[in-house]
NUPA-856116 format. One record per residue (C-alpha): residue number from 0; x, y negated, z negated. Coordinates in steps of 0.5 Angstrom, whole numbers. Layout:
BEGIN
i:NUM, xx:X, yy:Y, zz:Z
...
//
This chain:
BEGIN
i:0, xx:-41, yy:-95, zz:55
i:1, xx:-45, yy:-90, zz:59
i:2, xx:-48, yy:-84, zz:56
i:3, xx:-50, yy:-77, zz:58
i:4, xx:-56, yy:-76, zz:54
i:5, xx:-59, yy:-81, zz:48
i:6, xx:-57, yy:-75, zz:45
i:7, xx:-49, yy:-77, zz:45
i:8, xx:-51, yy:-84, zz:43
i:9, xx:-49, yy:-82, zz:34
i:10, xx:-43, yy:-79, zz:38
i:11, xx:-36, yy:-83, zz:36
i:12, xx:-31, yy:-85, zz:43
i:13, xx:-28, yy:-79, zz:41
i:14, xx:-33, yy:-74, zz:42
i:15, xx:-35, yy:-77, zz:48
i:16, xx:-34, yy:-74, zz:55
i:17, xx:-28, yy:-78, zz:57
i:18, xx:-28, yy:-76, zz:63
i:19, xx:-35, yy:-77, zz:66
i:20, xx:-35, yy:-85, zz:62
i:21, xx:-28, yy:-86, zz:66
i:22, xx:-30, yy:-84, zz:73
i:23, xx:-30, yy:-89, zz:78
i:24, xx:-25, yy:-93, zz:73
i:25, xx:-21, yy:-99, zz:77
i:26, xx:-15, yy:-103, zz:74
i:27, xx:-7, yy:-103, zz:73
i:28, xx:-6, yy:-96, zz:71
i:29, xx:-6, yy:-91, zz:74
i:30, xx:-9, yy:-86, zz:68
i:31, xx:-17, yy:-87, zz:68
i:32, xx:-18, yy:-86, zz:61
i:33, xx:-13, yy:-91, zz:59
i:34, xx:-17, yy:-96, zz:64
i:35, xx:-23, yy:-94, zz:61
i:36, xx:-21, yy:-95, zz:53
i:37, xx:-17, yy:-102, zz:55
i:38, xx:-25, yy:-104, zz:59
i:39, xx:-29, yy:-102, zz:52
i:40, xx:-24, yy:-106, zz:48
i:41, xx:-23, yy:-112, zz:53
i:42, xx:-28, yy:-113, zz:58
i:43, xx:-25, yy:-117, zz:64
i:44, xx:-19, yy:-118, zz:61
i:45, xx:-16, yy:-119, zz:68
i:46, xx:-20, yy:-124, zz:69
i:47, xx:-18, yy:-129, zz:64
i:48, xx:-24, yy:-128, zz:60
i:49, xx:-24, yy:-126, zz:52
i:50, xx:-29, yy:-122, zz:51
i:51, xx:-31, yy:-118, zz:44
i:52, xx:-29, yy:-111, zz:44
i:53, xx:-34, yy:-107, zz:45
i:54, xx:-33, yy:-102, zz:40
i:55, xx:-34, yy:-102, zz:33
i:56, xx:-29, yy:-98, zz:29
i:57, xx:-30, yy:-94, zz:23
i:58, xx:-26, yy:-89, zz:19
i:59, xx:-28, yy:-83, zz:18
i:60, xx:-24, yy:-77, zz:12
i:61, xx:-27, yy:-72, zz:15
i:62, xx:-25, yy:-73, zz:21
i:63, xx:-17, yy:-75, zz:20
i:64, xx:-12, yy:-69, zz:24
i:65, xx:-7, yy:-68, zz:20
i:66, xx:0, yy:-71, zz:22
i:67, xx:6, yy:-74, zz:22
i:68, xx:10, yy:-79, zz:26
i:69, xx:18, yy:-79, zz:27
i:70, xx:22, yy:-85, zz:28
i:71, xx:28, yy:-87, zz:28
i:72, xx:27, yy:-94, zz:25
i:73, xx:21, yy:-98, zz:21
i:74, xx:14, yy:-98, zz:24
i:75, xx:13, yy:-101, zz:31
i:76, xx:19, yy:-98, zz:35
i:77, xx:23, yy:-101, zz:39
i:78, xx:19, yy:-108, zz:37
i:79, xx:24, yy:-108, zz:31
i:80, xx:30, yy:-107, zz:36
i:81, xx:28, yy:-113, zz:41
i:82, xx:31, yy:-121, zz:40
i:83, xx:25, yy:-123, zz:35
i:84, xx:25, yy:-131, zz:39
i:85, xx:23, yy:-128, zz:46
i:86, xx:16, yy:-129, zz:47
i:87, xx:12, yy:-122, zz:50
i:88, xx:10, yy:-121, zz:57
i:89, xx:3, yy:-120, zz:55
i:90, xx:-2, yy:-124, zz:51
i:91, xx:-2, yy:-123, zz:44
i:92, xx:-10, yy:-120, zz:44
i:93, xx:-6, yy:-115, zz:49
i:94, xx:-2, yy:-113, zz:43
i:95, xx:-8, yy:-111, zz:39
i:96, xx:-9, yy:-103, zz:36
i:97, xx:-16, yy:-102, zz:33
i:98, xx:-19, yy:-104, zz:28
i:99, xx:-15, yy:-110, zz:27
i:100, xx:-15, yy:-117, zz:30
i:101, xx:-9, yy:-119, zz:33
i:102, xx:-11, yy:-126, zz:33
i:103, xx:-14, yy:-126, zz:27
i:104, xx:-8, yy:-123, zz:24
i:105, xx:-3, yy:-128, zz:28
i:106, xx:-7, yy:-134, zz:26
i:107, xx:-6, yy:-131, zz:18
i:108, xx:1, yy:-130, zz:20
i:109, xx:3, yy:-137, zz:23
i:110, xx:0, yy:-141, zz:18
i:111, xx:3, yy:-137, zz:13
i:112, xx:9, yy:-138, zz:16
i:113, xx:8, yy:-147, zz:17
i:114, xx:7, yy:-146, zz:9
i:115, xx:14, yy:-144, zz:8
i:116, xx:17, yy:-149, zz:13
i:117, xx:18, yy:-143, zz:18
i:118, xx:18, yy:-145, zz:25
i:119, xx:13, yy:-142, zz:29
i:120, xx:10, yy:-141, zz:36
i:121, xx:4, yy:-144, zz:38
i:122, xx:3, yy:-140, zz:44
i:123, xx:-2, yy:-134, zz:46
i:124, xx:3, yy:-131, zz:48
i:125, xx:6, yy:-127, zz:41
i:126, xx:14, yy:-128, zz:39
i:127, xx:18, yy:-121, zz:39
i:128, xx:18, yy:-122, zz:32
i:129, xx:10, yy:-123, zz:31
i:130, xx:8, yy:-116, zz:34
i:131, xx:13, yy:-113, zz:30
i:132, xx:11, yy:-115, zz:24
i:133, xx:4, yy:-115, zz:26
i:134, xx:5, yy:-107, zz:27
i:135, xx:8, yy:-106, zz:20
i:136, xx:2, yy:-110, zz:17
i:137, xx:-3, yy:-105, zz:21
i:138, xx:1, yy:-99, zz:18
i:139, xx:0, yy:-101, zz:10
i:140, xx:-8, yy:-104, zz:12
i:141, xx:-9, yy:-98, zz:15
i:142, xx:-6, yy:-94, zz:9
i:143, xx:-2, yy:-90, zz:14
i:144, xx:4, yy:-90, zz:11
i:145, xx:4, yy:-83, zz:8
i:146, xx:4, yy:-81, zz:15
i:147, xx:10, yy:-85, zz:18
i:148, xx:17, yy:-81, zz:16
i:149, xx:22, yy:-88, zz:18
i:150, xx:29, yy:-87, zz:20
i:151, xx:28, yy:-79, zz:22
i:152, xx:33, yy:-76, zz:29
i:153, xx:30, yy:-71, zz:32
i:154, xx:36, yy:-67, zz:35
i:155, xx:31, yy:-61, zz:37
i:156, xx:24, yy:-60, zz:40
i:157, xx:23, yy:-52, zz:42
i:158, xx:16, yy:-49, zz:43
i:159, xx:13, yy:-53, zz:37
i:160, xx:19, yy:-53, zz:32
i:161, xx:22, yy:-60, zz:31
i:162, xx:29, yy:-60, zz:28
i:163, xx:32, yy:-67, zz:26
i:164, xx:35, yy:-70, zz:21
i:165, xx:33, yy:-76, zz:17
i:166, xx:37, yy:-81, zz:13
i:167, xx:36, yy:-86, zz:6
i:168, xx:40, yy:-90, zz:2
i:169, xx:41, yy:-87, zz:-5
i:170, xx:42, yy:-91, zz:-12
i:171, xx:48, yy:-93, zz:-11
i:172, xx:48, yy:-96, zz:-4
i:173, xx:50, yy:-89, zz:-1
i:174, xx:47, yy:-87, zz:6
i:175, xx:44, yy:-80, zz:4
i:176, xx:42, yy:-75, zz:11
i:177, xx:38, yy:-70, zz:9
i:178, xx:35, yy:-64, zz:15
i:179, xx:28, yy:-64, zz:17
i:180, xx:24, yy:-58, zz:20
i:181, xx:17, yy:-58, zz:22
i:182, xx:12, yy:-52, zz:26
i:183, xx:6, yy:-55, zz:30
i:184, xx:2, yy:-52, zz:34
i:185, xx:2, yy:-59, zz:38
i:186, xx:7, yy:-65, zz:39
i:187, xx:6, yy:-71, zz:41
i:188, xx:13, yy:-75, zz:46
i:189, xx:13, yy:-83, zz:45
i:190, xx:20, yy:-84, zz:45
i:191, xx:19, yy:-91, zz:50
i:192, xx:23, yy:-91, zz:55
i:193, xx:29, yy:-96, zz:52
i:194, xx:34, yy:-92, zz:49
i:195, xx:39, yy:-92, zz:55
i:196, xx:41, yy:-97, zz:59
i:197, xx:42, yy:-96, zz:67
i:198, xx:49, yy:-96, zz:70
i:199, xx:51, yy:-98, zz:76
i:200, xx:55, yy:-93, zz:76
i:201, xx:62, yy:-97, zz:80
i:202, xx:70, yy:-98, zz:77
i:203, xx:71, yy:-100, zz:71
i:204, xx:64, yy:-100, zz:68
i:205, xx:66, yy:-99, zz:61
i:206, xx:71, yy:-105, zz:61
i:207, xx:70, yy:-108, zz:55
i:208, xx:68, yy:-114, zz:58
i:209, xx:62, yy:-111, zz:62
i:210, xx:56, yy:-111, zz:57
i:211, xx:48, yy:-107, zz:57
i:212, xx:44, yy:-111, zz:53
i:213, xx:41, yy:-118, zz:51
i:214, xx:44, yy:-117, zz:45
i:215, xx:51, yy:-116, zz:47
i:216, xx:50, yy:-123, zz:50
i:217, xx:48, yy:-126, zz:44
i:218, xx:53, yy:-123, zz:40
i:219, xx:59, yy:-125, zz:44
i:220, xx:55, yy:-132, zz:46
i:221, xx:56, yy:-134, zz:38
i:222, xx:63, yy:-130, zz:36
i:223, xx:67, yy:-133, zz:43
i:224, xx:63, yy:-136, zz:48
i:225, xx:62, yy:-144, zz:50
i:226, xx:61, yy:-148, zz:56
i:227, xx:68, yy:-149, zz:57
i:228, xx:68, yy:-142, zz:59
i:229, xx:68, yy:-138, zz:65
i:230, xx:61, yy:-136, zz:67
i:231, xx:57, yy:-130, zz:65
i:232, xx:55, yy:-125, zz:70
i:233, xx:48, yy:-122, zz:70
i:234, xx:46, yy:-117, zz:74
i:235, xx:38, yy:-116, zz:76
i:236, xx:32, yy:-118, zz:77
i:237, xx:27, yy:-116, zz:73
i:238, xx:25, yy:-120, zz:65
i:239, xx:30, yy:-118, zz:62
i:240, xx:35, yy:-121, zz:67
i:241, xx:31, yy:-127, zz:66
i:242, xx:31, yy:-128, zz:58
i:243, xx:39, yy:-126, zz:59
i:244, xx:39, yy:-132, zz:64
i:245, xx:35, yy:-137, zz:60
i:246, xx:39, yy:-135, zz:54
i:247, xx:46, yy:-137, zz:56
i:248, xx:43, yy:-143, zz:59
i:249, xx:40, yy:-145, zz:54
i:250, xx:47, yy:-145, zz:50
i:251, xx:51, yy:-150, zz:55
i:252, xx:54, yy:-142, zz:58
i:253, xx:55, yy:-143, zz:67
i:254, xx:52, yy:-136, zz:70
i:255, xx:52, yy:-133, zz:76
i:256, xx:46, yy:-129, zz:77
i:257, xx:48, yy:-123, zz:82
i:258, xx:41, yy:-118, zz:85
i:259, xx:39, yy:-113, zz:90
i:260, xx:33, yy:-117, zz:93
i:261, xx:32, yy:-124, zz:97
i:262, xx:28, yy:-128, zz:92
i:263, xx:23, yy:-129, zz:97
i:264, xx:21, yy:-121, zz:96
i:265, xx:14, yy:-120, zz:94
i:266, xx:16, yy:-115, zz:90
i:267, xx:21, yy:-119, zz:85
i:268, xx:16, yy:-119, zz:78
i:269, xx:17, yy:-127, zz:77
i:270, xx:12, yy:-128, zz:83
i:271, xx:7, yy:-123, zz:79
i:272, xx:6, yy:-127, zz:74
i:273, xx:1, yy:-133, zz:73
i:274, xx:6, yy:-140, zz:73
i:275, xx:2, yy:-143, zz:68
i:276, xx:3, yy:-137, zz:62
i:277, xx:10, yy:-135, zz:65
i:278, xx:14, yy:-142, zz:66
i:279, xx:20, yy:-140, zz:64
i:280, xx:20, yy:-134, zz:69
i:281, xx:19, yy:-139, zz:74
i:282, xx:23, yy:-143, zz:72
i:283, xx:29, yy:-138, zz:74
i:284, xx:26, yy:-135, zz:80
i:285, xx:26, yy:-143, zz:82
i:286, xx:33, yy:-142, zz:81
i:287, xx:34, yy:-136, zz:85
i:288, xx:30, yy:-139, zz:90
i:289, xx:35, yy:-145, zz:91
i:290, xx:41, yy:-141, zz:90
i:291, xx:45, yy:-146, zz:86
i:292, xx:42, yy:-151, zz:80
i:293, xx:44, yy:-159, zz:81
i:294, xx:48, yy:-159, zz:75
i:295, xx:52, yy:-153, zz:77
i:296, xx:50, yy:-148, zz:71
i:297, xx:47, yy:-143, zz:75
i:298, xx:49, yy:-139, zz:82
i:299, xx:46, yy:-134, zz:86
i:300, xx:48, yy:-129, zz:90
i:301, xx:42, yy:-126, zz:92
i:302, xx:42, yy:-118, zz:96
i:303, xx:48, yy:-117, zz:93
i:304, xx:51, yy:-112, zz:89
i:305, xx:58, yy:-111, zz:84
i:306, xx:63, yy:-107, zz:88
i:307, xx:68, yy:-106, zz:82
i:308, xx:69, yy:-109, zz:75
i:309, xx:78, yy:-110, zz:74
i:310, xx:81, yy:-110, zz:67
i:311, xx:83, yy:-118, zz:68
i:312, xx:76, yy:-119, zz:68
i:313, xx:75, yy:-121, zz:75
i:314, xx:71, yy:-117, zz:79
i:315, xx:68, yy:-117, zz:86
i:316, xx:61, yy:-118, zz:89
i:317, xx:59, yy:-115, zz:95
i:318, xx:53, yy:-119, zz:100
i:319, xx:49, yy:-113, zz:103
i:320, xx:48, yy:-116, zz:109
i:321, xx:56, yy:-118, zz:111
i:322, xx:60, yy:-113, zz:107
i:323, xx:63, yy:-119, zz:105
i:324, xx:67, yy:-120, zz:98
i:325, xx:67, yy:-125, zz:93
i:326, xx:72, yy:-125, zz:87
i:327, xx:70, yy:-128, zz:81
i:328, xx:74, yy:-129, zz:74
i:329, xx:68, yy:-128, zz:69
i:330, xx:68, yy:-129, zz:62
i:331, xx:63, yy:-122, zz:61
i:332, xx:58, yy:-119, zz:66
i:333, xx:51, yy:-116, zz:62
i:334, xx:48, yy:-110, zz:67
i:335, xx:41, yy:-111, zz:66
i:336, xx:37, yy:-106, zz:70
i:337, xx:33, yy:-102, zz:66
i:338, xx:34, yy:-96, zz:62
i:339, xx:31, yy:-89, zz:61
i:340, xx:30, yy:-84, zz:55
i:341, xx:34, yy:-80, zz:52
i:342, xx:30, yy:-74, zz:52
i:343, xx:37, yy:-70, zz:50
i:344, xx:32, yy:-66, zz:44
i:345, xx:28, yy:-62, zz:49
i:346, xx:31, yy:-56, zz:54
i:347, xx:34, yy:-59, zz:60
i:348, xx:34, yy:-66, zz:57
i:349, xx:26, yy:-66, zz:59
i:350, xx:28, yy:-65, zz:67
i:351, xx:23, yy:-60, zz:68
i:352, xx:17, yy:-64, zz:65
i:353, xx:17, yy:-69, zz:71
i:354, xx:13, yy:-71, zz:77
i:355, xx:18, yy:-69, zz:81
i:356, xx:21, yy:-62, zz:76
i:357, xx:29, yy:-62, zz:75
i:358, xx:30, yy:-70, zz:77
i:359, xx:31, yy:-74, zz:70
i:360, xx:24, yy:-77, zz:67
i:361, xx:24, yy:-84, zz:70
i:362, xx:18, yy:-88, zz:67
i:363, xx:17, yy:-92, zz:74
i:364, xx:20, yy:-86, zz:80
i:365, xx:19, yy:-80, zz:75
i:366, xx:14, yy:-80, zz:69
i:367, xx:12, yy:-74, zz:66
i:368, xx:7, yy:-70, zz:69
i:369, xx:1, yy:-70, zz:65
i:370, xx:-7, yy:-68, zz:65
i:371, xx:-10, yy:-75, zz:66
i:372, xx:-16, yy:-73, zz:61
i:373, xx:-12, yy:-70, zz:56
i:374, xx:-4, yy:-73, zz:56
i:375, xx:-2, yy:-65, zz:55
i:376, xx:4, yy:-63, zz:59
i:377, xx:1, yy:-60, zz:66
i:378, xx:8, yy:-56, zz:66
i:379, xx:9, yy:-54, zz:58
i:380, xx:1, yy:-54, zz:54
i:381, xx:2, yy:-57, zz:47
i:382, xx:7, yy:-61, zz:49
i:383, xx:3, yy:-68, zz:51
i:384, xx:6, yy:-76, zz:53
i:385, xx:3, yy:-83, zz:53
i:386, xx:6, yy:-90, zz:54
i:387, xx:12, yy:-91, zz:59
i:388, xx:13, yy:-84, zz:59
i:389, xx:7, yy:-84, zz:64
i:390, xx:7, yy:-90, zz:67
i:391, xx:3, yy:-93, zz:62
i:392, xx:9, yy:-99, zz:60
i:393, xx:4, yy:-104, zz:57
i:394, xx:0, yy:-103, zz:49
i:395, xx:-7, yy:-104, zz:52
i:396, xx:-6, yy:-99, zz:57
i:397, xx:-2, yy:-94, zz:52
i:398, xx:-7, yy:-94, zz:47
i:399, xx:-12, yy:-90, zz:51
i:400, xx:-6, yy:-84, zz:52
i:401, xx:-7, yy:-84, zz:44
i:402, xx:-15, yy:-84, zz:45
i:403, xx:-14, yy:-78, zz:51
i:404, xx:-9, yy:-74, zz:46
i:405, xx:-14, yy:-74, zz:39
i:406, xx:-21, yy:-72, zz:43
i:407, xx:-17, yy:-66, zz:45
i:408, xx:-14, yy:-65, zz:38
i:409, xx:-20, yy:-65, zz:35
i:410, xx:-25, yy:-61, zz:40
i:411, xx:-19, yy:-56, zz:39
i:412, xx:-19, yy:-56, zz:32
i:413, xx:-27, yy:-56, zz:32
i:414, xx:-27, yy:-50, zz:37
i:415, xx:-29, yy:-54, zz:43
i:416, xx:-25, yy:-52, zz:48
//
């Protein structure tokens, strides 16, 4: 870490100049305090190497800023809602939050696991389901739980007075709602980007059969599909596709695999990835690259796009180069091409806060336009953003937004600014 003045070496992160540590600051994120925390926390991670955190954290009382967390469901977000057997994308040491081994925790965890006759994974690579209980853990260790407010829909957020509801089960297994209603001088968005799927906007979308979710796949494979029925369709190209892909494969289900790019585009996601970290991405985009598998289970229709879905479930798939069609009868078909936040609680659904102001926030074309020393909104002061509504799509880079918002909690609370 570089320092200012040795006066600055008792100083905590912090309570450092974020500014000058990050300047000059590389990497895959393009928010510099986000590069620098992921730099201290691990150096030359990109490199493959594993080294220690720099940091050595303590907690400090005096220091705590009052506050309070509002979610939906149970600690750890959107991990609780995502298919627990999928491995991350990230290394589990990627996963970490501070002051608390991932691996260390994960090697407990497994071991545990084993004593119970559970299978486990053996791998870097965490499962779904290990990071979310490894941030439940980390909640209760870090006794944090008289901050978090579980199962709490916010309808409402307008110059700082937040509005919602929140839902319990009572005694006699009834579900209670009750209405909340906090004022703060300041509020703090990391909603994720997961809450509604994009559409692909053409006839008959809203069939029955045409489904959004990896979920939905699942569901309908165990309730009503076998490898007698007709294929499913997947249409995408990025991992979600893959893990829909991998699934129904795995299940004896034929797939046809319909996406906008040729398979040979640099910019399809499997190519990025390391082939020995991501086997299973290579072996799909192996089979998007051959277009059809030897035993017939998977065809391709690459730089293609769905023309219209009809109610006798066939639908038709247009090459973009001929504008030719093809009808298939299809069993479902599963959209996967990314989703966007639902921002519904904020004036104008949030369209005012982005980089391009009035467009939807979009975590890729259209995040939400923040100060990167501070994360604070540049369009409403108060009102700040980390993780994929910034761009910040990975844990290692977003919990630098986290370290940007706090060091301007707190010199606002200490008269700093």
């Amino acid at each position: 870490m570089r320092l200012q003045s040795s006066s600055q070496k008792d100083l905590s992160i912090v309570e450092q100049d974020l500014e000058y540590l990050s300047d000059g600051i590389e990497g895959r994120s393009s928010n510099p305090v986000a590069l620098l925390f992921d730099a201290l926390t691990h150096p030359d991670a990109d490199m493959g190497i594993e080294t220690p955190s720099t940091l050595r954290w303590e907690r400090k009382k005096d220091k705590v800023i009052d506050h309070v967390v509002l979610g939906k469901g149970e600690e750890g977000g959107v991990w609780q809602m995502l298919d627990g057997k999928v491995q991350t994308l990230s290394l589990g040491p990627w996963m970490e939050l501070p002051g608390m081994s991932f691996r260390d925790w994960l090697s407990e965890y497994r071991s545990s696991k084993a004593r119970e006759h559970t299978p486990v994974y053996n791998h870097d690579r965490a499962s779904m389901d290990e990071v979310k209980h490894y941030y439940m853990a980390y909640v209760l260790k870090k006794g944090l739980t008289p901050y978090f407010a579980n199962r709490s829909v916010v309808t409402s957020v307008e110059r700082w007075e937040v509005r919602g509801y929140r839902t319990s089960i009572a005694e006699d297994s009834s579900i209670q709602t009750n209405k909340f209603y906090y004022r703060a001088p300041n509020v703090v968005l990391a909603t994720g980007t997961f809450d509604k799927p994009n559409s692909l906007r053409v006839p008959g979308e809203r069939l029955p059969y045409v489904l959004h979710s990896i979920t939905e796949l699942e569901n309908k494979i165990r309730s009503e599909l076998g490898p007698t029925s007709d294929p499913v369709v997947i249409i995408g190209a990025g991992l979600s596709a893959a893990d829909a892909i991998l699934y129904a494969l795995s299940h004896g289900i034929p797939v046809v695999h319909v996406f906008r790019r040729s398979a040979s585009d640099p910019q399809i996601v499997y190519k990025q990835l390391p082939t020995k970290l991501y086997p299973e991405y290579h072996r799909v985009h192996s089979l998007m690259s051959a277009e059809e598998s030897e035993d017939g289970q998977y065809k391709a229709y690459p730089q293609s796009s769905i023309g219209q879905f009809m109610s006798d479930r066939n639908l038709t798939i247009r090459n973009l180069h001929t504008n030719m069609d093809t009808v298939l009868q299809v069993s479902c078909a599963v959209v996967l091409i990314g989703s966007r936040p639902d921002l519904s609680f904020l004036p104008g659904d949030g369209k005012n806060l982005g980089r391009v102001p009035g467009m939807p926030i979009d975590s890729k074309h259209n995040p939400i336009d923040v100060d990167p020393m501070t994360y604070q909104s540049t369009h409403d002061p108060g009102l700040f953003a980390l993780g994929p509504l910034t761009g910040d799509n990975f844990v290692r880079f977003l919990r630098g937004g986290a370290l940007a918002i706090t060091a301007h909690l707190w010199r606002q609370r200490e008269g700093l600014l």
